[in-house]
Backbone as CSV, one residue per row, in Angstrom:
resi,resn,N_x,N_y,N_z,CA_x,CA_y,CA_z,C_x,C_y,C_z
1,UNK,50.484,-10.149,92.269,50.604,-10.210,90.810,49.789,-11.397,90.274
2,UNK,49.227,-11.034,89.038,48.226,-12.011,88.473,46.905,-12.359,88.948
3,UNK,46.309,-11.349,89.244,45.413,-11.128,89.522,44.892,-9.417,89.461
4,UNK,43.813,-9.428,88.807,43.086,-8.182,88.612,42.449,-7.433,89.978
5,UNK,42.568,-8.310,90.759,42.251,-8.098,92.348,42.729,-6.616,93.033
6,UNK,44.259,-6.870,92.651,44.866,-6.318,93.201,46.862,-5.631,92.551
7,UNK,46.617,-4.587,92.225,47.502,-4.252,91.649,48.721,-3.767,92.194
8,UNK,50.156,-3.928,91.713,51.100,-3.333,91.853,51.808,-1.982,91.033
9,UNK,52.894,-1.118,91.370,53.182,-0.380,90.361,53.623,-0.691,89.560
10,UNK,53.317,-0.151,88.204,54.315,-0.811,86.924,53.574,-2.217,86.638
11,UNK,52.321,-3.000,87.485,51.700,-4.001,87.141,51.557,-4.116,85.574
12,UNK,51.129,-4.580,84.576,50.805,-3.965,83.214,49.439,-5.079,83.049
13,UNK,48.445,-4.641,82.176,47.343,-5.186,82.031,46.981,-5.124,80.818
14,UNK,46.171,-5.959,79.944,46.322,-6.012,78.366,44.457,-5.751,78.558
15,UNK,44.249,-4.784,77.858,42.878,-4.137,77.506,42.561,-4.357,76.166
16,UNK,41.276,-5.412,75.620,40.716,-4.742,74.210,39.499,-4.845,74.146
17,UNK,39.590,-4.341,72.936,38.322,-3.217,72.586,37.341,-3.844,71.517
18,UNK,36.186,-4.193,71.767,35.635,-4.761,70.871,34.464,-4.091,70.038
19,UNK,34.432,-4.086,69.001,33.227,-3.395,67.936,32.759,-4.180,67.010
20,UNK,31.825,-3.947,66.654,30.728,-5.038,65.980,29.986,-4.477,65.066
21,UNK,29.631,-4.872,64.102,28.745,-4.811,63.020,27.231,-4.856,63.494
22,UNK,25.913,-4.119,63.804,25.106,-5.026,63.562,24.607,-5.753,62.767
23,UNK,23.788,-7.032,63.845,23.194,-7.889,62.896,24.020,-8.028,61.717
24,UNK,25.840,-8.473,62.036,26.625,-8.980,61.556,27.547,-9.479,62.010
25,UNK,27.214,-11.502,62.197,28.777,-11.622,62.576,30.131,-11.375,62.741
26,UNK,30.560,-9.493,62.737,31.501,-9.262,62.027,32.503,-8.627,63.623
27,UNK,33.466,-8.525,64.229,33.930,-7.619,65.175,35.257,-7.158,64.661
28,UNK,35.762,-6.292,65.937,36.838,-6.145,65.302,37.587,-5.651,66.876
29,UNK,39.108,-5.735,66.858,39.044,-4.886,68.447,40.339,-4.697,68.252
30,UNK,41.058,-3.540,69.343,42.175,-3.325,69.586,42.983,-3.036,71.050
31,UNK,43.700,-3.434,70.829,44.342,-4.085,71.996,45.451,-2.358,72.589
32,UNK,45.484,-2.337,74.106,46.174,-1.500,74.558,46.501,-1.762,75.635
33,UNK,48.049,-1.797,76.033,48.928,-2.088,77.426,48.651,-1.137,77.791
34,UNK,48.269,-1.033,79.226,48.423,0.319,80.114,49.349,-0.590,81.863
35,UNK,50.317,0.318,82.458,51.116,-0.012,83.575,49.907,0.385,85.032
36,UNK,50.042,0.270,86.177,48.848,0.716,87.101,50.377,1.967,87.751
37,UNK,49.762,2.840,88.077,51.062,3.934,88.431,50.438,4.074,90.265
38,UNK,49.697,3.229,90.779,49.805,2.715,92.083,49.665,1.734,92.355
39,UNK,49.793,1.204,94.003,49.670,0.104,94.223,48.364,0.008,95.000
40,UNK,47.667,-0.762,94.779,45.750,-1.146,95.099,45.531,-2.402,95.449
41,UNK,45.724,-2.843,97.023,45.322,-4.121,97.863,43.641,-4.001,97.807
42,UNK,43.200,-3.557,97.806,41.904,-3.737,97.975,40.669,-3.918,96.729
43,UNK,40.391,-5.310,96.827,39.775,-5.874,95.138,38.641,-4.673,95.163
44,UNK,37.779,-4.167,95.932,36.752,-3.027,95.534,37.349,-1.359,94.952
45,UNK,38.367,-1.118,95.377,39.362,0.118,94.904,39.610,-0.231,93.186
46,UNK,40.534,-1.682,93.478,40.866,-2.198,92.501,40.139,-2.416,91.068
47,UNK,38.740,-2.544,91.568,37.488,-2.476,90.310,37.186,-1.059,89.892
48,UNK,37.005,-0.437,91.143,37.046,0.938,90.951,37.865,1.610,89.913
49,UNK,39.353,1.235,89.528,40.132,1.490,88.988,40.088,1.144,87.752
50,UNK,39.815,-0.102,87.419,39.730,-0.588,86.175,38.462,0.173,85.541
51,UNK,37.503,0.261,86.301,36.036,0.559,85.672,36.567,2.027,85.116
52,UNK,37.148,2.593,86.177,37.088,4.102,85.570,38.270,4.269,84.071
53,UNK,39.059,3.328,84.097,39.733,3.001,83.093,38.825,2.516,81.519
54,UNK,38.192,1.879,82.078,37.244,1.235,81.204,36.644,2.361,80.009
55,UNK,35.960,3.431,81.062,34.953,4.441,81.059,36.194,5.304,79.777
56,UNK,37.072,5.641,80.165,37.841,6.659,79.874,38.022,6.083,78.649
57,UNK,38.550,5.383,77.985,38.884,4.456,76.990,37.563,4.143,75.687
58,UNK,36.183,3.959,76.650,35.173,3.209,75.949,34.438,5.151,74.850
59,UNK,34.926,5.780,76.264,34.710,7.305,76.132,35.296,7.897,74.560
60,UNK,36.420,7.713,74.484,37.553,8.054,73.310,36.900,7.281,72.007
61,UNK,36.805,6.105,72.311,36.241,5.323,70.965,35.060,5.646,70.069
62,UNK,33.920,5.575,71.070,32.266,5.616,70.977,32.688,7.188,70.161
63,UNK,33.297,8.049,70.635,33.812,9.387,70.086,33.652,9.476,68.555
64,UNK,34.941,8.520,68.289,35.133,8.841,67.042,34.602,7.586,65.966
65,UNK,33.937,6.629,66.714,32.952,5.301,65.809,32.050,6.128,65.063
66,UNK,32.079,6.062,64.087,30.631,5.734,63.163,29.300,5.436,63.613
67,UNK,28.430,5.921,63.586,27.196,5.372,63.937,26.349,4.383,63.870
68,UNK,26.840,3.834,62.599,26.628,2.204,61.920,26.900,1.219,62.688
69,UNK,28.234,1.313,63.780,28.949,0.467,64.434,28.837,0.498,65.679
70,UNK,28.995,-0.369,66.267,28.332,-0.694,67.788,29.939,-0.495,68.815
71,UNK,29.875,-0.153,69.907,31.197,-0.218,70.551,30.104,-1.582,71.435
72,UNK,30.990,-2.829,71.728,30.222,-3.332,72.056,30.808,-4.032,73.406
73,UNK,32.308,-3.863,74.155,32.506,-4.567,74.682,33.933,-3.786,75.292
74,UNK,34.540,-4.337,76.576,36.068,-4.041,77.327,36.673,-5.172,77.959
75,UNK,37.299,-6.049,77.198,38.333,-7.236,78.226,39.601,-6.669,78.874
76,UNK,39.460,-6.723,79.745,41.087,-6.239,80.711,41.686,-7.897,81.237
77,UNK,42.467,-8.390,81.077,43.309,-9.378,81.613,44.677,-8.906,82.130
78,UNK,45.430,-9.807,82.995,46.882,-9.677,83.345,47.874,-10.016,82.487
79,UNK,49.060,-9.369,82.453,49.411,-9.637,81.087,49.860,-11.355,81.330
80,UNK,50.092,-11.990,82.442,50.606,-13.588,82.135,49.411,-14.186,81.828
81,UNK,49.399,-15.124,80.613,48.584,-15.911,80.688,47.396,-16.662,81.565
82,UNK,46.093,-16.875,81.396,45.361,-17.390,82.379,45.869,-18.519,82.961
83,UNK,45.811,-18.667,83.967,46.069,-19.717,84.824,45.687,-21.471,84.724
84,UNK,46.314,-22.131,84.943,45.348,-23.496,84.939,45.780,-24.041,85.994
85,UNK,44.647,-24.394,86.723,42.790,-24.300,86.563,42.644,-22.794,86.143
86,UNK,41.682,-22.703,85.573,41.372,-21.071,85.572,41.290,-20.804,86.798
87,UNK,41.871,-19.173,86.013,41.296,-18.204,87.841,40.283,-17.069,86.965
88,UNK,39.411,-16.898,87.766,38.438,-15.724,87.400,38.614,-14.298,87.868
89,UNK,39.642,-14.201,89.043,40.232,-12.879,89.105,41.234,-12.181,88.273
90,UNK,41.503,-13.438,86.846,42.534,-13.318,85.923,42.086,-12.092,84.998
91,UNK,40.602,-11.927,84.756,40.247,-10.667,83.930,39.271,-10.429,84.024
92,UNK,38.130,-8.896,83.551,37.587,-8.462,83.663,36.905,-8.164,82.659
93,UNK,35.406,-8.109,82.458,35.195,-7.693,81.802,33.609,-6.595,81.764
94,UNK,33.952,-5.451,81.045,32.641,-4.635,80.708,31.626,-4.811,79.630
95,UNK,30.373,-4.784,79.821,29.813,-4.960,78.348,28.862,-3.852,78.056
96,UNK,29.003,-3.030,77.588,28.624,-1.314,76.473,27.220,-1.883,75.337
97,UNK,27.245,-2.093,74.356,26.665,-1.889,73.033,26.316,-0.501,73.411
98,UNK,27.162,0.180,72.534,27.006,1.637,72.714,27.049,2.424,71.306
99,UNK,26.292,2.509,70.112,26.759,2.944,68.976,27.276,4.832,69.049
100,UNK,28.628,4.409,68.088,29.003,5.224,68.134,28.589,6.614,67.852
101,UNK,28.980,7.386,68.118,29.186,8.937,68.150,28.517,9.872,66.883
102,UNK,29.808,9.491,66.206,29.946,9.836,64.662,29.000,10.377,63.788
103,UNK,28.062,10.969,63.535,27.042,10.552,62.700,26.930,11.677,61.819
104,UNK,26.951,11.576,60.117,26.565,12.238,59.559,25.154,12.288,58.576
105,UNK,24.168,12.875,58.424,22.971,12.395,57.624,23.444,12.025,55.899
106,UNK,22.719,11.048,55.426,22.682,10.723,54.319,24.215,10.777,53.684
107,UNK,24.821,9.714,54.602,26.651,9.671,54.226,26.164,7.910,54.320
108,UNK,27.661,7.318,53.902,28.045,6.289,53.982,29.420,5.682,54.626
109,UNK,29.298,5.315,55.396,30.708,4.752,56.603,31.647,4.223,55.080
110,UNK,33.209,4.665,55.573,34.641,4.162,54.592,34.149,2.398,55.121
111,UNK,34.461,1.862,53.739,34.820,0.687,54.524,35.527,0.017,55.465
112,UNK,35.486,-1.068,56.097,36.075,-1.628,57.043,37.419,-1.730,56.965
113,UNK,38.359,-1.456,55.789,39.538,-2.117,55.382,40.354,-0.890,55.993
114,UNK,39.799,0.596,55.889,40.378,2.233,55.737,40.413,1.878,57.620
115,UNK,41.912,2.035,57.798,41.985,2.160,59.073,42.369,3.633,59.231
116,UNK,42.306,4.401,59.931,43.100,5.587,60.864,44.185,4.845,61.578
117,UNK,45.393,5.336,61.144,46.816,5.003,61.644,46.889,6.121,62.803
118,UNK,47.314,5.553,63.947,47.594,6.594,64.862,49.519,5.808,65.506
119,UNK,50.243,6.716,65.707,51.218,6.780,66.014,51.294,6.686,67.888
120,UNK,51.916,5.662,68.370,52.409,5.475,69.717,53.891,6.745,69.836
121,UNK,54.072,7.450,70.253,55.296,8.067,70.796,56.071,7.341,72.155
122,UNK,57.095,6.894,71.917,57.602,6.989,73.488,59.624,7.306,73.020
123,UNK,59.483,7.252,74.084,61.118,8.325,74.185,61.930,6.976,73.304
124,UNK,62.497,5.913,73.734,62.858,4.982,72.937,62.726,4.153,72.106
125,UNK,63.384,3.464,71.031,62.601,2.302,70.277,61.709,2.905,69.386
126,UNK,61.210,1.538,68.762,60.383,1.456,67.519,58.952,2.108,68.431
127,UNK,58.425,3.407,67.517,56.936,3.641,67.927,56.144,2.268,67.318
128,UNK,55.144,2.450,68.414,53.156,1.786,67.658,52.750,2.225,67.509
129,UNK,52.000,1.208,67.121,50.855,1.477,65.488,49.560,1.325,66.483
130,UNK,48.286,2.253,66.025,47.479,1.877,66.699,45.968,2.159,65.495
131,UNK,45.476,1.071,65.253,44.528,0.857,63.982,43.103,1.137,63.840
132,UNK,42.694,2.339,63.557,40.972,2.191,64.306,39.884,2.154,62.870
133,UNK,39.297,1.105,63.135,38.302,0.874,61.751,37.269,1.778,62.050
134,UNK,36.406,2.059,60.931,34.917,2.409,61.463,34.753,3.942,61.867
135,UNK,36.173,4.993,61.524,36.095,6.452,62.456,35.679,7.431,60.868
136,UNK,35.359,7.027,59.683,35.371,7.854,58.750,33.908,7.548,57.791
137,UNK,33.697,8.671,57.154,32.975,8.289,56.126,33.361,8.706,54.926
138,UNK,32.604,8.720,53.498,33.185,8.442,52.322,33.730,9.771,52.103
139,UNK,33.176,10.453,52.240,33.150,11.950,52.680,34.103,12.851,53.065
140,UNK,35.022,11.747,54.274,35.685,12.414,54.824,37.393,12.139,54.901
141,UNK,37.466,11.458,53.438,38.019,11.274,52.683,38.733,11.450,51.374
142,UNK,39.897,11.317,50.965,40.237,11.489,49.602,40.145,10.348,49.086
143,UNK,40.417,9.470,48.261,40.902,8.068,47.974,41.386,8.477,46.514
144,UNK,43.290,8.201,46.244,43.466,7.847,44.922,44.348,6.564,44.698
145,UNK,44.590,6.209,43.684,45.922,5.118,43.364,46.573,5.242,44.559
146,UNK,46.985,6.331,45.384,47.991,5.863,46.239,47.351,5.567,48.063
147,UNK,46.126,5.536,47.581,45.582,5.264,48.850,44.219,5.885,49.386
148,UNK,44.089,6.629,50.681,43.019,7.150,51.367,43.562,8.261,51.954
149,UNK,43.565,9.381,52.074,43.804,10.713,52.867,42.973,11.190,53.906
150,UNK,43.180,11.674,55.207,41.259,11.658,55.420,41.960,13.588,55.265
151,UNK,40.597,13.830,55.277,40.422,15.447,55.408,40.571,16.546,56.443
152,UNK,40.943,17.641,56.379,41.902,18.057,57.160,41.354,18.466,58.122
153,UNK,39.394,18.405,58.221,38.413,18.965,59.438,38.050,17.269,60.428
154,UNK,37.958,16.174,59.405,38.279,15.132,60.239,39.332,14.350,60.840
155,UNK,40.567,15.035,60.266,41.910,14.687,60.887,41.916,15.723,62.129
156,UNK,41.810,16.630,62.340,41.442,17.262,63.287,40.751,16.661,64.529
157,UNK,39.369,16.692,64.025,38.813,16.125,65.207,39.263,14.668,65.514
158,UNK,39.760,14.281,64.846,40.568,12.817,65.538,41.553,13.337,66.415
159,UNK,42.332,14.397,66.076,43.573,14.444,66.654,43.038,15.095,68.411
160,UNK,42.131,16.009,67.762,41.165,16.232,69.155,40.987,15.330,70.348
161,UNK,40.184,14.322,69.440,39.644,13.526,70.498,40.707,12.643,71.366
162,UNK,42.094,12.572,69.997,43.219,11.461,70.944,43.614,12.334,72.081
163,UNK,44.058,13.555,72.003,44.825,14.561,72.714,43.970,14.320,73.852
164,UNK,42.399,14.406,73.863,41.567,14.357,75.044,41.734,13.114,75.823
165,UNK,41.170,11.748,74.865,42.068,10.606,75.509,42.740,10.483,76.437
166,UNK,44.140,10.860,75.947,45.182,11.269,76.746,45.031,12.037,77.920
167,UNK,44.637,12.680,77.992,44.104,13.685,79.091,43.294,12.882,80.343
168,UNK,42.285,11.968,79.661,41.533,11.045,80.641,42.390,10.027,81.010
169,UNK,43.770,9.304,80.295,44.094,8.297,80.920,44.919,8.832,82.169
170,UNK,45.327,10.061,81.813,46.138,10.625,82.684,45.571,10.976,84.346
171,UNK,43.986,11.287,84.138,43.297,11.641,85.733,42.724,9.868,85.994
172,UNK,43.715,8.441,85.502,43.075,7.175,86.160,44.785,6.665,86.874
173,UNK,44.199,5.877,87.320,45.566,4.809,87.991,46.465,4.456,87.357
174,UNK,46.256,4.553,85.900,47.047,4.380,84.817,47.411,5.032,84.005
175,UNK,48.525,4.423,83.250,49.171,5.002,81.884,49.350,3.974,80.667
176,UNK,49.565,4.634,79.623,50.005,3.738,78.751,51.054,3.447,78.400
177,UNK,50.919,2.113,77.769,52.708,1.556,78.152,52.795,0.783,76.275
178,UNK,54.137,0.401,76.128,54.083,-0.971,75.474,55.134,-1.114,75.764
179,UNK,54.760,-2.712,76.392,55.329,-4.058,76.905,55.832,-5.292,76.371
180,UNK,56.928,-5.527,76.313,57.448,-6.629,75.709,57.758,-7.510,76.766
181,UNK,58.475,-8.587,76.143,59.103,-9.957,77.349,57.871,-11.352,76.838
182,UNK,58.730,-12.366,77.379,57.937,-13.609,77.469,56.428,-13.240,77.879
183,UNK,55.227,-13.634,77.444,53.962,-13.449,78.336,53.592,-14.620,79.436
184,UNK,54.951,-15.126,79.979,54.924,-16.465,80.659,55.179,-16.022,81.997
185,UNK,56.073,-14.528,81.773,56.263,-13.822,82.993,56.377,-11.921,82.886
186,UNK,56.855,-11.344,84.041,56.514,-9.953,83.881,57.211,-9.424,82.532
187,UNK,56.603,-8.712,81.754,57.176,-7.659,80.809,59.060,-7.526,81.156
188,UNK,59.618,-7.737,80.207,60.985,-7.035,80.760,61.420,-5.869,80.234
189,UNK,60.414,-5.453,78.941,60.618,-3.920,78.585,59.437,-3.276,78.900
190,UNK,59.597,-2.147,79.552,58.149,-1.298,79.484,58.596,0.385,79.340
191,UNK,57.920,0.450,78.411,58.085,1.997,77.553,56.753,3.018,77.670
192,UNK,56.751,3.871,78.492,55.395,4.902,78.633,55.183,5.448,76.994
193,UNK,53.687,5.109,76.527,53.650,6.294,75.716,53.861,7.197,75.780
194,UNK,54.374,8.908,75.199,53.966,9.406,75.626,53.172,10.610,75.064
195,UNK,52.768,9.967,73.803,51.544,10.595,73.128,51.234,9.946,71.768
196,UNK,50.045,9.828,71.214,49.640,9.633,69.802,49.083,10.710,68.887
197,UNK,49.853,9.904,67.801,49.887,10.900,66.692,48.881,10.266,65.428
198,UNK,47.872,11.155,65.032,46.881,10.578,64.026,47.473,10.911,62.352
199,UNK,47.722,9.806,61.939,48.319,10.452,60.751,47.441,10.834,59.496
200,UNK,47.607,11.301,58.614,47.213,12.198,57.601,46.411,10.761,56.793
201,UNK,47.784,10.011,56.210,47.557,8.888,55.073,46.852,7.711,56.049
202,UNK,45.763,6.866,55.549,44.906,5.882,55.875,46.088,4.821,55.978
203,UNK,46.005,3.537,56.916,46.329,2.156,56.692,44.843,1.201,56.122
204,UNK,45.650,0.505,55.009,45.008,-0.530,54.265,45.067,-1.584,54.459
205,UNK,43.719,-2.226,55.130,44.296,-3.456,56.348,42.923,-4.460,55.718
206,UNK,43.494,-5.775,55.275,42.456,-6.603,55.344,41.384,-7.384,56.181
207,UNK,39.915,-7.681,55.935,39.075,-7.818,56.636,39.446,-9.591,57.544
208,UNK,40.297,-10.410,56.640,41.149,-11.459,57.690,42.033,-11.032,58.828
209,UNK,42.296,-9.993,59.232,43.529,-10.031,60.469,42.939,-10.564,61.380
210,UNK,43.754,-10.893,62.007,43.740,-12.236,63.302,42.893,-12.036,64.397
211,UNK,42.557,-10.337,64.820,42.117,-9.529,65.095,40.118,-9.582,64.843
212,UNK,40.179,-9.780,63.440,39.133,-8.838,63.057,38.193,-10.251,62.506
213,UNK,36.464,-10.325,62.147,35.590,-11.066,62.061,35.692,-12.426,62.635
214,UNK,36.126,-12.174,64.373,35.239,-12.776,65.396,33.768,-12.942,65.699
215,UNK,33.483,-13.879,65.960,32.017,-14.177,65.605,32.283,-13.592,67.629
216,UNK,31.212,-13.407,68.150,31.050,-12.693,69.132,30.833,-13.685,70.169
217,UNK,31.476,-13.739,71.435,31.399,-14.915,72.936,30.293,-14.217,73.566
């Protein structure tokens, strides 16, 4: 444990996702617990695992990004804190610049603020929220006083692409989880997703979250 080396079952590992503006200081990323559903002594298996995790994940995004926007990056860490002294088997990382998918001619990307709300399912407890900037254009949209709607051929293919998602995390070593407990030691709640739901109505999320316009490492 605590180390990316080498995994246990039920290990849990904190994955995010980074996207970028070009030729704009601007990112943005989102974060996803997944549990390892074997156990992997061997650090070359072990990369093996993550990478194909990586792939599956970077796969889903680039999907439904905008073309404007760069998928640009994958941090995987353990969920305890890095170590001191550092350890470098503490996390992993991939680097993509991969612009997204998305592309429609002579459209204009929703702004940054219009998130796609997607719904965490799991059997107990409060569901998550899961926030994706950058998957719409103006187009593919309603917007009144009470908000943003997206449309019922691009709510679709979102819901598409999550369902597929799902499908890929399911043929890796992993699953998805959310994990609670101290991050000083193991998770003491862990809850399988066990599906997401893309909802209809937009979240209205400002361009400060804690999250979002990281200048880029």
């Amino acid at each position: 444990m605590g180390t990316l080396r080498d995994l246990e079952v039920d290990e849990v590992i904190t994955v995010k996702t980074y996207k970028i503006v070009p030729n704009a200081e601007i990112a943005w990323a989102n974060t996803y617990e997944f549990a390892s559903n074997q156990t992997i002594t061997d650090p070359t298996l072990a990369n093996d695992a993550l990478f194909a995790l990586a792939e599956a994940i970077k796969s889903f995004e680039v999907s439904i990004l905008v073309d404007d926007f760069v998928f640009d990056r994958i941090v995987m860490s353990t969920y305890v804190p890095d170590s001191n002294p550092y350890n470098p088997y503490s996390f992993i990382s991939f680097s993509y610049s991969v612009p997204g998918d998305y592309y429609i001619p002579s459209t204009t990307p929703l702004p940054l603020q219009f998130a796609a709300l997607v719904k965490r399912r799991v059997g107990f407890g409060r569901q998550g929220n899961l926030l994706y900037r950058g998957v719409a254009h103006v187009q593919d949209v309603t917007i009144s006083s009470g908000g943003a709607t997206i449309s019922p051929v691009r709510l679709n293919a979102l819901r598409t692409a999550v369902s597929n998602f799902m499908t890929a995390i399911s043929n890796t070593a992993f699953r998805m989880v959310m994990a609670s407990g101290s991050p000083s030691v193991d998770p003491t709640t862990l809850r399988t997703v066990i599906n997401l739901n893309v909802k209809e109505r937009m979240s209205f999320k400002k361009l400060n979250n804690r999250y979002f316009d990281r200048i880029r490492r």
